[in-house]
N, C-alpha and C positions, 0 to 999 in steps of 0.2 A: 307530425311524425316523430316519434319517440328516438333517442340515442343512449345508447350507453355508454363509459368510460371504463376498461378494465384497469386500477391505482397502479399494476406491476408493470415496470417498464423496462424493455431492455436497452443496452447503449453500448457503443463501440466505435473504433478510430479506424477511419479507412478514408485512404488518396488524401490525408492529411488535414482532416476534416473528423468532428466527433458529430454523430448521429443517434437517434433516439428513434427506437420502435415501440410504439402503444396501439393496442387493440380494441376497435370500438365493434360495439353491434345495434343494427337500424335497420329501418324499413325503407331508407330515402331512395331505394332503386327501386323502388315497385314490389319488391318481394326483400322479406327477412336477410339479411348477408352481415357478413363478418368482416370488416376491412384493416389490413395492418399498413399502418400509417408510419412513414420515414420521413424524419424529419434532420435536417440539417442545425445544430444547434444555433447557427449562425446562416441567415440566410447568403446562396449563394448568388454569383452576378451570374443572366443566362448563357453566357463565354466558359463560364467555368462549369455550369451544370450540363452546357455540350459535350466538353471535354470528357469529363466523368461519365459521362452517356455512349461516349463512343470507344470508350476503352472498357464495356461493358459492363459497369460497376450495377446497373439496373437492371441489367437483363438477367446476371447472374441472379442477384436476389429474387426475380422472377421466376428464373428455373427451379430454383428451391421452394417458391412459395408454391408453383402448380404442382411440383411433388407434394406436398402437402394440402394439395384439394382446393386450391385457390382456382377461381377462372379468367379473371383478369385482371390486368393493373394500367396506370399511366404517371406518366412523370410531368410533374408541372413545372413552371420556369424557373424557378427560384430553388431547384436543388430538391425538393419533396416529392415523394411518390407514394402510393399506393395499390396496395393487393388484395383482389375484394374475393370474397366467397359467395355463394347464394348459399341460403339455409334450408331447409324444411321446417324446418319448425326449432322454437327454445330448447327445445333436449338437445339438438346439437351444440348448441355454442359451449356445455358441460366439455364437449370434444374440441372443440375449440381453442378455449381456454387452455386444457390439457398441452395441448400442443406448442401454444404459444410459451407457457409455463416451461416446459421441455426440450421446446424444438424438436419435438419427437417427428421422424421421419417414415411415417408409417403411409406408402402411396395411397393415393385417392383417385379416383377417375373424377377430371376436370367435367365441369357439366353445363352448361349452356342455360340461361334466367330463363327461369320455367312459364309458360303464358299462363294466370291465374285470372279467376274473377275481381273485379271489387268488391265481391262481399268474402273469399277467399283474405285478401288483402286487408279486408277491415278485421277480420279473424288473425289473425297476422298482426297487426298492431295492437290487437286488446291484448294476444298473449303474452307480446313483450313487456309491455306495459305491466301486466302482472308476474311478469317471471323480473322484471325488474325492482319490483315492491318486495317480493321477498326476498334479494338478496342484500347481506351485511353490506353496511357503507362502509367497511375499511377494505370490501373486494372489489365492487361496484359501485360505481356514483351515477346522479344522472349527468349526460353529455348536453344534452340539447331536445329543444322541442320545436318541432314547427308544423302549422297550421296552414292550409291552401283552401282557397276558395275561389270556385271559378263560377261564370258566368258568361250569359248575353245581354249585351247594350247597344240601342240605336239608338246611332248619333250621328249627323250631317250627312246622312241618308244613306250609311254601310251600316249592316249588323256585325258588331266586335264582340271578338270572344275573350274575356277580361278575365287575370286571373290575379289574385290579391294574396298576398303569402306574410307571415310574421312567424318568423326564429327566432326561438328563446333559447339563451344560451347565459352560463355565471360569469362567462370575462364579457358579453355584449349582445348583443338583440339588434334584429333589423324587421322592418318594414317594405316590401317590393311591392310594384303595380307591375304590370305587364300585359298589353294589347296586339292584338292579330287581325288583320281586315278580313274580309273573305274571301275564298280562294282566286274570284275574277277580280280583285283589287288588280290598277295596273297605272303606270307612274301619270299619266293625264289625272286619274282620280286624286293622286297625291298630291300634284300641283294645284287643283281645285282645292284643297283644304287648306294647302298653302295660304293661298290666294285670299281665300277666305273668312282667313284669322282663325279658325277652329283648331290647329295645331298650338297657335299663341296661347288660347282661352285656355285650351287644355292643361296647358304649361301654366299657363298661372294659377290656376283653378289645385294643382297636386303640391304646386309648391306654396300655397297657402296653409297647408297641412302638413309644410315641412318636407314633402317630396321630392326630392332632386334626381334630373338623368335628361333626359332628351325622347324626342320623335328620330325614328332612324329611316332617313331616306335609303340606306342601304337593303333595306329588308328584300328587295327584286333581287340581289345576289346572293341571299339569305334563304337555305334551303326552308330554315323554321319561318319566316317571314313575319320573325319577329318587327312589329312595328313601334312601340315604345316600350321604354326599360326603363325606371324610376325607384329610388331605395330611398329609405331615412335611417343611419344608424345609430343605436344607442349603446354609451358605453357604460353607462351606469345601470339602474335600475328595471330590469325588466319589464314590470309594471309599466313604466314610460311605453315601452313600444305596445304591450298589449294596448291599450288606452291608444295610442296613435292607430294603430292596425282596427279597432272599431270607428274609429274616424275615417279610416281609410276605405273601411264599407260601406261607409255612408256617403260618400261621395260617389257624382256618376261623371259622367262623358256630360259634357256644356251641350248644350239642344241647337238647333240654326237660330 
């Protein structure tokens, strides 16, 4: 899934703290959006990013971004937040941009992520990807690229729905595995795999290919019941992860 970087950036000092706002545009929400991103030049401790939080330094910037046609945001721990937009299509981000350029304060009705097809969505990512080729690189860079690929695999006598991801990105690149049992999965099945070293196998089996993370017995309090989570990160070259991430296809779930 394709990202964009807009190079102009804006910054300013508030609650004693200098901050940095840059605008990217991507498909990573399922549909085309716009997100403006706050960042803290200096990360903050989360004592300090409560603090800021609760004397409404985010919320304001909120209210000002949904005047501006944004629909949601969230504040992570370390002091950065972001305000994301849904798009319709590449002709808006020209509005976009304007704004961000401007600060222009022109309302918007806030709008709700619209349900699309995937072949909608794949139309949607070919446009960007072409609205992204034709613009100059001293306005637009690329951000990021990343690639999913999902599947089914049986193995120790559950059908798992396996999904295999690699981000490319010019400061680093990662590699993710990620596994889900099936819906009647239920903790006597978990202690059976346990029991059974297929959790072990599994673990050594990713981390031969350089995979590192865990099985999570916690997935039963886990609405997504997420069952494993495993990354490889690359700081260098690119290439490295693509090349790990076709390794990482090629490997399956260990058999009984």
């Amino acid at each position: 899934m394709p990202s964009f970087i807009y190079r102009r950036k804006h910054s300013f000092t508030s609650f004693g703290h200098r901050w940095i706002l840059f605008l990217t545009v991507s498909v990573w929400h399922k549909t085309l959006d716009a997100t403006v991103t706050l960042d803290p030049e200096r990360l903050l401790s989360p004592e300090e990013t409560k603090r800021i939080q609760s004397a409404g330094f985010y919320e304001d910037l909120a209210d000002l971004y949904f005047y501006l046609g944004y629909d949601t945001y969230w504040v992570g721990p370390r002091g950065h937040a972001k305000f994301l937009r849904y798009l319709n299509g590449t002709p808006d981000i020209a509005q976009v941009q304007k704004q961000f350029d401007r600060l222009d304060l022109t309302p918007l009705r806030r709008r709700r992520i619209p349900r699309i097809s995937l072949r909608r969505r794949q139309s949607l990512t070919q446009s960007l990807i072409d609205w992204g080729r034709s613009q100059p690189l001293e306005t637009w860079s690329p951000c990021s690229l990343e690639f999913r690929v999902s599947s089914r695999e049986s193995a120790a006598g559950f059908n798992w729905r396996i999904r295999k991801d690699v981000w490319l990105g010019p400061m680093g690149s990662m590699t993710n595995f990620f596994a889900w049992p099936p819906r009647k999965f239920i903790k006597r099945d978990w202690r059976g795999l346990e029991q059974s070293g297929f959790l072990r196998r599994a673990t050594a089996g990713l981390k031969k290919i350089g995979q590192q993370g865990y099985w999570r017995p916690e997935l039963f309090r886990d609405p997504d019941r997420l069952a494993a989570e495993f990354l490889k990160p690359e700081r260098g070259d690119p290439i490295v992860s693509w090349k790990d991430f076709n390794a990482l296809l090629k490997w399956r779930l260990p058999g009984d």
